[in-house]
C-alpha positions as CSV (number, residue, x, y, z in Angstrom):
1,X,148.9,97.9,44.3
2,X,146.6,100.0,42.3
3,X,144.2,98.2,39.1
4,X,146.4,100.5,37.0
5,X,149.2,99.6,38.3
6,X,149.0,96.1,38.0
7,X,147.4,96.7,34.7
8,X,150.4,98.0,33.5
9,X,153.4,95.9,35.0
10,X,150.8,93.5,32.9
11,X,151.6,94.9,30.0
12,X,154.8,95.3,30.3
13,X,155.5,91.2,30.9
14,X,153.4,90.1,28.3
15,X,156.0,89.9,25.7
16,X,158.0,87.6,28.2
17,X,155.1,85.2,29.1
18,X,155.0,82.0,28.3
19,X,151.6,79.9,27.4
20,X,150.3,78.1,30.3
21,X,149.3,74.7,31.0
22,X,145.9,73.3,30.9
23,X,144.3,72.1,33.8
24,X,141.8,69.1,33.9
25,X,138.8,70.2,32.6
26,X,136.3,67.5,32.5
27,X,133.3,68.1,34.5
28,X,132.1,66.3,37.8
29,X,129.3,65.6,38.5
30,X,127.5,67.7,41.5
31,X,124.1,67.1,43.3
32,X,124.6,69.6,46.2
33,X,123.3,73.3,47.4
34,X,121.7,75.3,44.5
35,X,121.1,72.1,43.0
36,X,118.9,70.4,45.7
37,X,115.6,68.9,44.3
38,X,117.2,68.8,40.9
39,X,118.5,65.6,38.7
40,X,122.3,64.5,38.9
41,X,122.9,66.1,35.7
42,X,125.5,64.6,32.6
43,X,129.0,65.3,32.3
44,X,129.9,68.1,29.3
45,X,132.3,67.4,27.2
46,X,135.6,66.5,27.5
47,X,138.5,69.6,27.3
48,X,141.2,70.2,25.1
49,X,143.7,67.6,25.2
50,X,146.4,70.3,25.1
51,X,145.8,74.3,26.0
52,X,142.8,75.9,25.4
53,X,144.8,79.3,24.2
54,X,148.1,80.1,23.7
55,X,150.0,83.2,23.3
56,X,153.4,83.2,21.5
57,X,155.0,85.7,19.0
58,X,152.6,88.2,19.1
59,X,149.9,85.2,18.5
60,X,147.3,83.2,19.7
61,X,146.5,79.7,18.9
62,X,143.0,78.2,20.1
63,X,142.8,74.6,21.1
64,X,139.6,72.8,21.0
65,X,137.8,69.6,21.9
66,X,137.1,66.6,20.4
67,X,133.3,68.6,18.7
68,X,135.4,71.5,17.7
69,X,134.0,73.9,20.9
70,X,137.2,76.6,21.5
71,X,137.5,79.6,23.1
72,X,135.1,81.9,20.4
73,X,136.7,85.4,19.4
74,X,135.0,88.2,21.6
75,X,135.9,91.2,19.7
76,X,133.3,91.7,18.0
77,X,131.4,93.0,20.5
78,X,131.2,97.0,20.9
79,X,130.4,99.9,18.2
80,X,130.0,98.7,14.3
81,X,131.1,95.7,15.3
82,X,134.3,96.1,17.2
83,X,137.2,98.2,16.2
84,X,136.1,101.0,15.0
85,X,136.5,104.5,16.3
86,X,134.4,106.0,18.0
87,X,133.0,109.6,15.8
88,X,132.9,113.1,16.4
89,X,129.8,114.5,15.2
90,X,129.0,118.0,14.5
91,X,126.6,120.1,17.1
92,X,123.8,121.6,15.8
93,X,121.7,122.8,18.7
94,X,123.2,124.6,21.7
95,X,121.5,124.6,25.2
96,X,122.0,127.8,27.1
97,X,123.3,127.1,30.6
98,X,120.9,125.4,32.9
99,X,119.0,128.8,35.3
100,X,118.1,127.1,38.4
101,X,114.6,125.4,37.9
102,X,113.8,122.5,36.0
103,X,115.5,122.0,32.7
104,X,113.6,119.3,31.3
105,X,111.4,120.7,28.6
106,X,114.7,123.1,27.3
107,X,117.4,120.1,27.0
108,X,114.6,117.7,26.0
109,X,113.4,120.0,23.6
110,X,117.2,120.4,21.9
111,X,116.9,116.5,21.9
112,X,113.8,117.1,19.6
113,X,115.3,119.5,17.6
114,X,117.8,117.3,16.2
115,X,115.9,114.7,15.9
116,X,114.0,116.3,13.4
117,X,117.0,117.2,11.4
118,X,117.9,115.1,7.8
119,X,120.2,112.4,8.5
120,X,123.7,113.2,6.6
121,X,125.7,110.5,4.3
122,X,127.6,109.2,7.7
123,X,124.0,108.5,9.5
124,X,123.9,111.5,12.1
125,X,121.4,114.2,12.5
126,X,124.2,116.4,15.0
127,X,125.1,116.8,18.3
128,X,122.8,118.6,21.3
129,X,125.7,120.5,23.3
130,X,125.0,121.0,26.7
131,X,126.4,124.0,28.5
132,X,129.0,123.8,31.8
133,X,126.6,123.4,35.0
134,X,123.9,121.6,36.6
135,X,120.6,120.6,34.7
136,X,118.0,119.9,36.6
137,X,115.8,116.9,35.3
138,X,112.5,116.4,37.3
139,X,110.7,114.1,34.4
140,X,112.9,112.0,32.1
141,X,114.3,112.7,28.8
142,X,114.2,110.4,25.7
143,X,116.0,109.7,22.2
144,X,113.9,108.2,19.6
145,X,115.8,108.9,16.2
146,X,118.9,107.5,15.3
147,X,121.8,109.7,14.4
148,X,121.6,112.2,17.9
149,X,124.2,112.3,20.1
150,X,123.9,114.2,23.7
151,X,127.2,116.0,24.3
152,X,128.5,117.8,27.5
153,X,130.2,121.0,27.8
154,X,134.4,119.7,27.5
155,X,136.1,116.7,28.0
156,X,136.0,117.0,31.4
157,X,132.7,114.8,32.4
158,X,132.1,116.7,35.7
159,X,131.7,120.0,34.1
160,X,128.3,119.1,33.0
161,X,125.8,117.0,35.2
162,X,122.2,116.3,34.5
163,X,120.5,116.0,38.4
164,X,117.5,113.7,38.6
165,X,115.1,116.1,40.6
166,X,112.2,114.8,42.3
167,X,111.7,112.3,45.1
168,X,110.8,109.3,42.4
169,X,112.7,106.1,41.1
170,X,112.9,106.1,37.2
171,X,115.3,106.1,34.1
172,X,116.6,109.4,33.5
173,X,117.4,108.9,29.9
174,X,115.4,106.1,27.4
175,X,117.1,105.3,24.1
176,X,115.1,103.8,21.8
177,X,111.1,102.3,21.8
178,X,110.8,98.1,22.2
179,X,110.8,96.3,19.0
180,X,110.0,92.4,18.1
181,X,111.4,89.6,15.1
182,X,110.0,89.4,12.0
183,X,110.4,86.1,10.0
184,X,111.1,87.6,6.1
185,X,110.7,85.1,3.6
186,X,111.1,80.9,4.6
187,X,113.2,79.9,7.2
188,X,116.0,77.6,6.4
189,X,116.9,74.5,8.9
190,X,120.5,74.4,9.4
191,X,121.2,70.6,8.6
192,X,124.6,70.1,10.7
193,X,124.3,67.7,13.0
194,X,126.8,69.7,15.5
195,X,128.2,73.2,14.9
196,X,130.6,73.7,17.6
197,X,131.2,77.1,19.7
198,X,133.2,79.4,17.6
199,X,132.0,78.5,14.7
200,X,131.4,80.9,11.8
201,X,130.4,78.9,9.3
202,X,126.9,76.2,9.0
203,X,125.7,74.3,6.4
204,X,122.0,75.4,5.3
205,X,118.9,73.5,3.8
206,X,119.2,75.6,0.7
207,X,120.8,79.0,0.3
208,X,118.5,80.0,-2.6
209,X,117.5,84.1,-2.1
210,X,120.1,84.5,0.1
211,X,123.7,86.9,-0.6
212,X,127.0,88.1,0.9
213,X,126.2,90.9,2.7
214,X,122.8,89.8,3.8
215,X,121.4,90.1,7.6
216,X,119.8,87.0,9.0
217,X,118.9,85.3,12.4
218,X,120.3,82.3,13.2
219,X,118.2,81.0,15.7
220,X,118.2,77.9,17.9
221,X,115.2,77.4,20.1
222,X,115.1,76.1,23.6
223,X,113.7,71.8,23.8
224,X,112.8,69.7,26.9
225,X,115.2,67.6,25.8
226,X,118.4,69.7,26.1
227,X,116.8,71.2,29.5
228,X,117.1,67.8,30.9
229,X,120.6,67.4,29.7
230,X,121.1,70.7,31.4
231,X,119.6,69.6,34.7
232,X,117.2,72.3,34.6
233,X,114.0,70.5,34.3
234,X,111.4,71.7,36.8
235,X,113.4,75.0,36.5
236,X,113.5,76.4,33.3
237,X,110.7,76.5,30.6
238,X,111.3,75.9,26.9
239,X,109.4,79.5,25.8
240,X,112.2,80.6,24.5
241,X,115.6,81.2,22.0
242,X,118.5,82.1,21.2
243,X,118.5,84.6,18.6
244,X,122.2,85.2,16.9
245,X,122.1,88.5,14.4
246,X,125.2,88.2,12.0
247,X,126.2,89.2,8.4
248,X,126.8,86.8,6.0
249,X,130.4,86.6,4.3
250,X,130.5,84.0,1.9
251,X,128.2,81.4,0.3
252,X,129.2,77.9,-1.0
253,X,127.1,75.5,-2.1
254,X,124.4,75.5,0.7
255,X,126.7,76.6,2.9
256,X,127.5,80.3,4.4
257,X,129.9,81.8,6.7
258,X,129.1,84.8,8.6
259,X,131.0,87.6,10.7
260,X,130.8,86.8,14.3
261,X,130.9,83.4,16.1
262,X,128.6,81.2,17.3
263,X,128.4,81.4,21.1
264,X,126.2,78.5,22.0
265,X,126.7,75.0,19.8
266,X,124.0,74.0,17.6
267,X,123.3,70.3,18.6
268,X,120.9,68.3,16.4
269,X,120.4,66.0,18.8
270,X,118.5,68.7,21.2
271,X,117.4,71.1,18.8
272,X,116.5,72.2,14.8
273,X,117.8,75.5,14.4
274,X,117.2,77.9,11.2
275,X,118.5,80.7,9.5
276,X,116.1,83.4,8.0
277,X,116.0,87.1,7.3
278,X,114.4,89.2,9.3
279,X,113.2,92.7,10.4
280,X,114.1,94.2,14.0
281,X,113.8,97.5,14.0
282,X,116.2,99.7,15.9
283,X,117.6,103.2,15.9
284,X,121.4,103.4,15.4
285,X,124.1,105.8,16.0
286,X,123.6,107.5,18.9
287,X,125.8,108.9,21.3
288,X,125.9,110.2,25.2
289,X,129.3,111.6,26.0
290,X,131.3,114.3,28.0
291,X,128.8,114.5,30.8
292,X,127.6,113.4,34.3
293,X,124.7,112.6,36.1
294,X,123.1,112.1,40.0
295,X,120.3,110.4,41.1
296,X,120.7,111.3,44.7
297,X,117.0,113.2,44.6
298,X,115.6,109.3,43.7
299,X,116.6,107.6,47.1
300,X,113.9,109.8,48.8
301,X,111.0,108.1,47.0
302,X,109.3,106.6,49.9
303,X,109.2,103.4,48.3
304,X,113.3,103.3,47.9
305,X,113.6,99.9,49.5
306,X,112.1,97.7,46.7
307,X,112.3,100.8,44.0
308,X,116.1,101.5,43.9
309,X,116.0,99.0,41.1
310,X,114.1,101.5,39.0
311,X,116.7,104.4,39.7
312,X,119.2,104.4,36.6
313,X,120.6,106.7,34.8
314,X,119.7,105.5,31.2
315,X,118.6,101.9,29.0
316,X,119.7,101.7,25.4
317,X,115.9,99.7,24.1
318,X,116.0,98.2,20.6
319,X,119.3,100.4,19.8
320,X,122.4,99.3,17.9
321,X,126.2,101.0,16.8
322,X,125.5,103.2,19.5
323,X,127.5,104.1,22.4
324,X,128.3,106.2,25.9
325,X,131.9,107.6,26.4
326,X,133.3,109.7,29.1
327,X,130.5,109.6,31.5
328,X,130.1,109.6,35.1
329,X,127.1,108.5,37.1
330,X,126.9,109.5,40.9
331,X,124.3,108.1,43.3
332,X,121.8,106.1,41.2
333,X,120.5,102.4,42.3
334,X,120.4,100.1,39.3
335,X,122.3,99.4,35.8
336,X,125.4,101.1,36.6
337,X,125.7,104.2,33.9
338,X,123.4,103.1,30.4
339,X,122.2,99.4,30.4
340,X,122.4,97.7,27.2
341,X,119.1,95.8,26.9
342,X,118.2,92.7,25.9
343,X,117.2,94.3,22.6
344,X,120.2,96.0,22.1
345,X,123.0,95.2,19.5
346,X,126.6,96.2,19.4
347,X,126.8,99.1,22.0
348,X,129.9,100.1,23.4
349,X,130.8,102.0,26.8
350,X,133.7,103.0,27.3
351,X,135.9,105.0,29.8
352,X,133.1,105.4,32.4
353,X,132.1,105.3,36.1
354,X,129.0,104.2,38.6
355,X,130.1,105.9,41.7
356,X,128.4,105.5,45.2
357,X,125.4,103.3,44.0
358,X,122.8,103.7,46.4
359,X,121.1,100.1,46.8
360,X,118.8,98.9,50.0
361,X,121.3,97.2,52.5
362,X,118.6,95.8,54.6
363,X,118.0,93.2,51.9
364,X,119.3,90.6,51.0
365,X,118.5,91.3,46.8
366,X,121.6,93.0,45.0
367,X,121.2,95.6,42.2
368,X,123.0,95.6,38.7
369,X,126.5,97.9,38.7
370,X,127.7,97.1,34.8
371,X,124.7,94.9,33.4
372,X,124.8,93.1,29.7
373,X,122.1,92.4,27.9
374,X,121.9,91.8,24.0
375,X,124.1,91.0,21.6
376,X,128.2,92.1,20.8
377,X,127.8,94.8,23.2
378,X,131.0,95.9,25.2
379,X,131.5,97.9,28.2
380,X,135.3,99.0,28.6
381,X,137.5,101.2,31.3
382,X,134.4,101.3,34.2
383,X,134.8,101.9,37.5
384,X,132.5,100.8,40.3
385,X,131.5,101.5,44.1
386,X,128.8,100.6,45.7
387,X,128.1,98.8,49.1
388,X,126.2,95.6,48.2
389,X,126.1,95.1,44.3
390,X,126.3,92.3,41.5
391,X,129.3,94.2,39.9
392,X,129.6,92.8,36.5
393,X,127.1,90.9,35.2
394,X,124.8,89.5,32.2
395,X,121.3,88.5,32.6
396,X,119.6,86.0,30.7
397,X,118.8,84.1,27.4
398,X,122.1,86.0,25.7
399,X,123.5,85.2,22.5
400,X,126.7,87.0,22.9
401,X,129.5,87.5,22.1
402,X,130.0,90.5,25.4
403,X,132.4,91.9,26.6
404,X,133.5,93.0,29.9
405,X,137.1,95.1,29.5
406,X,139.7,96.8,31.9
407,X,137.1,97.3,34.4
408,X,137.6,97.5,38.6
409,X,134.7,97.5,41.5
410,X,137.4,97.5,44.3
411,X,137.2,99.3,47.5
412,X,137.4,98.3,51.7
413,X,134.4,97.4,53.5
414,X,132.2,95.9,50.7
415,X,132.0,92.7,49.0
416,X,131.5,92.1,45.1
417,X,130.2,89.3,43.1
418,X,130.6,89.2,39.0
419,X,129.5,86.7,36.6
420,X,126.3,85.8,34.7
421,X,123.1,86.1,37.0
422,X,121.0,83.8,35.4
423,X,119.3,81.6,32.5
424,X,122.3,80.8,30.0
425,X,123.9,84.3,29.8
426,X,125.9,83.1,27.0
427,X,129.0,83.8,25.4
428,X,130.8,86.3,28.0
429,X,134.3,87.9,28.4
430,X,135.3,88.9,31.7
431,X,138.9,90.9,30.5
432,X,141.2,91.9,32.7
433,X,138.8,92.5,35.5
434,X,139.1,93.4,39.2
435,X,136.7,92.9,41.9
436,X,136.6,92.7,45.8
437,X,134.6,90.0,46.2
438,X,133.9,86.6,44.1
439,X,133.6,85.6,40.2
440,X,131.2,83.1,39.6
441,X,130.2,81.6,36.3
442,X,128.3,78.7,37.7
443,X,124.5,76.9,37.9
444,X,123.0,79.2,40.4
445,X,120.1,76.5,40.8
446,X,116.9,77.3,42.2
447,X,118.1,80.3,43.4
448,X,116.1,83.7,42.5
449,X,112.9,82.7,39.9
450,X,115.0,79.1,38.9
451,X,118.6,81.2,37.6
452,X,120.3,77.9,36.7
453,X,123.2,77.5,34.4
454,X,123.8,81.5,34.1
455,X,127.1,81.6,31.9
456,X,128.1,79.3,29.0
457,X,131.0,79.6,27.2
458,X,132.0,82.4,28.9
459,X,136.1,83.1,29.4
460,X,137.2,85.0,32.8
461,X,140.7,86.5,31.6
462,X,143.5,87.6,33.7
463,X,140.4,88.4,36.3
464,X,142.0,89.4,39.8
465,X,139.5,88.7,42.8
466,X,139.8,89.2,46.5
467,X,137.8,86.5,47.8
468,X,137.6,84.0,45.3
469,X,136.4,82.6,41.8
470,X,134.4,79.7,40.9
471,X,134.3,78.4,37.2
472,X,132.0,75.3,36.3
473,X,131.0,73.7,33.3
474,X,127.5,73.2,32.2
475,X,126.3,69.8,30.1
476,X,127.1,70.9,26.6
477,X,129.2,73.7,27.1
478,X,132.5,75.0,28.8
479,X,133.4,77.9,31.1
480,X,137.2,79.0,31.3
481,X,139.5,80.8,33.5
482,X,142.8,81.9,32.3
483,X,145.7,83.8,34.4
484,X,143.1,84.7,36.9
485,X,144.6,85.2,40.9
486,X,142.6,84.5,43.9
487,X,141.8,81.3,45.4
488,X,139.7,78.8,43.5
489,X,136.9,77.8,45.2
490,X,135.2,74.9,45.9
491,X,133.1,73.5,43.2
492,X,134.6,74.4,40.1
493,X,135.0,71.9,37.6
494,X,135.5,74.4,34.3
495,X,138.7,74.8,32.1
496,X,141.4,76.2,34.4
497,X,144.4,77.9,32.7
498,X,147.4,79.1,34.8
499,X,145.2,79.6,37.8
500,X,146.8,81.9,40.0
501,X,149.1,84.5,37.6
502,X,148.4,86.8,35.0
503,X,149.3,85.5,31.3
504,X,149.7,87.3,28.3
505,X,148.2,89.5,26.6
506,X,147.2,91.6,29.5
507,X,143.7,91.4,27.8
508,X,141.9,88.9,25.4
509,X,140.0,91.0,23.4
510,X,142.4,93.8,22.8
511,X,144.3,91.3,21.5
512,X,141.8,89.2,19.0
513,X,140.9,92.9,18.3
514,X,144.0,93.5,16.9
515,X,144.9,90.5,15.2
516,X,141.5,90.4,13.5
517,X,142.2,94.1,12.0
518,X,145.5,93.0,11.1
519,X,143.7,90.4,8.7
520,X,140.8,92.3,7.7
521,X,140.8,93.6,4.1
522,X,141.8,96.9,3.4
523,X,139.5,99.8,4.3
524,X,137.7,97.7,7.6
């Protein structure tokens, strides 16, 4: 049966699904494999005492444990938040069909063009319109200004392909410059002692110079201490933190609220987080759609066996309300179509395909098909093929909320493997995903440069595998797999929900999509 197919009988027997029971979901305790060489580490905490998420006229209902942890609402992740339409933006430069030799300079310059044009009241400059045909691209092209989208000839991706040209690995299209935090004003301590996962609300030393509407950093740095609860000392480093960019809502007293949930808890006990303004500057608002593009010319770079992981089609840098629609990649050896970086905010891909990734097979290191990086980002509708490939995937150190949606990497003769590749990828939706091969959101150990613990609070929803999932729980947090099929494997110790069938709603974050728009004021 075909992943549309099954997609759809889905959605047909939502409405006549019931909610599911809860397996056990308390951890055990594991000192074997990745783990070797590290300490036994502590148990997390205790599940739900009932379901972790229901499903019952036309609603869900979250469960949580005894801290308040639940399953946190992923739709926020994807353009302007989540829920909002994609835009049609007006073209202003035409490129003449593509002659034969190298188009670089010509499309590249039409990129430059509108760049240079005022922004209007909505935020774009205009659209570059590419002509039916193939362009030839022998360097790399960029967009550095927000407000410019790159537009193929129709709707019909195919019509239009940009082919990399030249016997060298590299990104065919960079988005955006790097970027850094800025600490404005004095940073607040959060004085909770425990604010639990899902949480969108925290209590604050004082709220003084601080409004509705305001943009601020929550941030919650990595200790020593919560590294050894973690069972990752010797493995990970505490350089490091999560950063979590949200809007505040409300204020009361000292305390705020704020749009999007907390994907990792905030535990006293391990570390003093803070809130603060802050300055991260990004371009916004740009679009690649209607289009294609090959990287065939790359995988003749004589250096192809440890380069293909610098063949990709394009890398959104410090970029935000941004996104890729209707675009197919052919041929290209890393990040699948346009990787959302780790300095990348609220990016959405949708309806697009990685075809025929061409990765070295005499390894034994996998490339990136779908990669998430950042920060509310979603990837939705993708296809995959490839012969040895980490499908679906986050790396590390990310706050989340992400989104993996409707997506498929199934065909014969290969094996897949989703799920966070390392360092606390946190905060993940795998939604209605299919995949020949395994999902794993597990401690991946010593494995790689020390990948440890690589998804936290991270859901796999009505995920359909050929060869198996395996879903633990780190100390601290929870993992959860609900109405997934495929055998469980050996070592999972996470929240298990009506292993083995499909639940509804066919997909999670459609679904908390639509009931958080139901509630939203008027006008969002």
């Amino acid at each position: 049966m075909t992943h549309a197919r099954k997609r759809s009988l889905r959605r047909r027997a939502a409405l006549a699904l019931a909610a599911c029971t809860l397996a056990g979901s308390a951890a055990v305790v594991v000192e074997t494999g990745a783990e070797a060489g590290m300490t036994t580490r502590p148990k997390s905490a205790a599940g739900a005492t009932g379901q972790w998420i229901t499903f019952a006229n036309n609603h869900l209902s979250y469960g949580h444990d005894a801290q308040g942890n639940r399953i946190p609402d992923y739709s926020f992740a994807g353009y302007d938040g989540g829920g909002v339409p994609l835009p049609t933006v007006a073209t202003k430069v035409t490129v003449p069909a593509p002659g034969g030799g190298d188009d670089t300079g010509a499309v590249q310059a039409a990129i430059d063009k509108v760049s240079a044009l005022p922004l209007d009241a909505n935020g774009f400059r205009g659209a570059v319109q590419l002509a039916a045909g193939s362009y030839q691209i022998a360097g790399s092209l960029t967009i550095n200004a927000s407000g410019v989208v790159l537009r193929g000839a129709d709707g019909n991706a195919a019509d239009t392909t940009l082919v990399a040209r030249g016997a060298n690995a590299r990104t065919l299209l960079d988005i955006g410059g790097r970027s850094s935090y800025q600490t404005l004003g004095t940073a607040q301590p959060v004085t909770d002692g425990y604010v639990p996962v899902g949480a969108t609300s925290l209590t604050m030393g004082s709220t003084a110079g601080f409004a509705v509407g305001d943009q601020v950093v929550i941030e919650r740095p990595t200790t020593q201490s919560w590294i050894d609860a973690l069972g990752m000392n010797g493995v990970w480093s505490p350089n490091w933190s999560l950063r979590s960019e949200r809007t505040i809502t409300g204020i009361q007293g000292n305390r705020i609220t704020f749009d999007a949930p907390l994907t990792t808890a905030l535990e006293k006990q391990y570390t003093q987080a803070t809130v603060y303004h802050y300055s991260f500057p990004r371009i916004d608002h740009v679009g690649i759609e209607n289009l294609s593009a090959d990287g065939q010319a790359m995988a003749a770079d004589p250096d192809y066996a440890t380069d293909f992981y610098n063949s990709a089609f394009g890398v959104f840098n410090a970029v935000q309300d941004s996104w890729v629609s209707n675009v197919t990649t052919h041929h290209f050896g890393d990040y699948g179509v346009a990787l959302p970086s780790e300095q990348s905010r609220r990016i959405s891909e949708v309806h697009t395909s990685a075809l025929d990734m061409v990765t070295n097979l005499n390894t034994s290191a996998r490339s990136f098909g779908y990669l998430i990086q950042g920060q509310q980002n979603l990837i939705q509708d993708c296809t995959l093929t490839a012969a040895k490939i980490h499908a679906f995937v986050t790396d590390g150190r990310q706050s989340g909320p992400n989104v993996f949606s409707h997506c498929t990497a199934t065909t014969t003769d290969v094996s897949y493997d989703a799920g966070g590749h390392e360092r606390w990828g946190s905060g993940t939706l795998y939604d209605d995903v299919s995949i020949q091969g395994t999902l794993d959101l597990v401690n991946n150990g010593t494995r790689g440069t020390g990948h440890g613990w690589s998804d936290a609070n991270s859901t796999a929803w009505n995920c359909d595998t050929t060869a198996g999932y395996e879903i633990q729980n780190p100390p601290t947090a929870h993992n959860w797999a609900i109405g997934c099929t495929g055998s469980v494997l050996k070592g999972t110790d996470g929240g298990l929900q009506s292993a083995g069938g499909n639940v509804g709603p066919a997909s999670l974050y459609d679904e908390q999509l639509r009931e958080r728009l139901a509630g939203a004021p008027a006008g969002r």
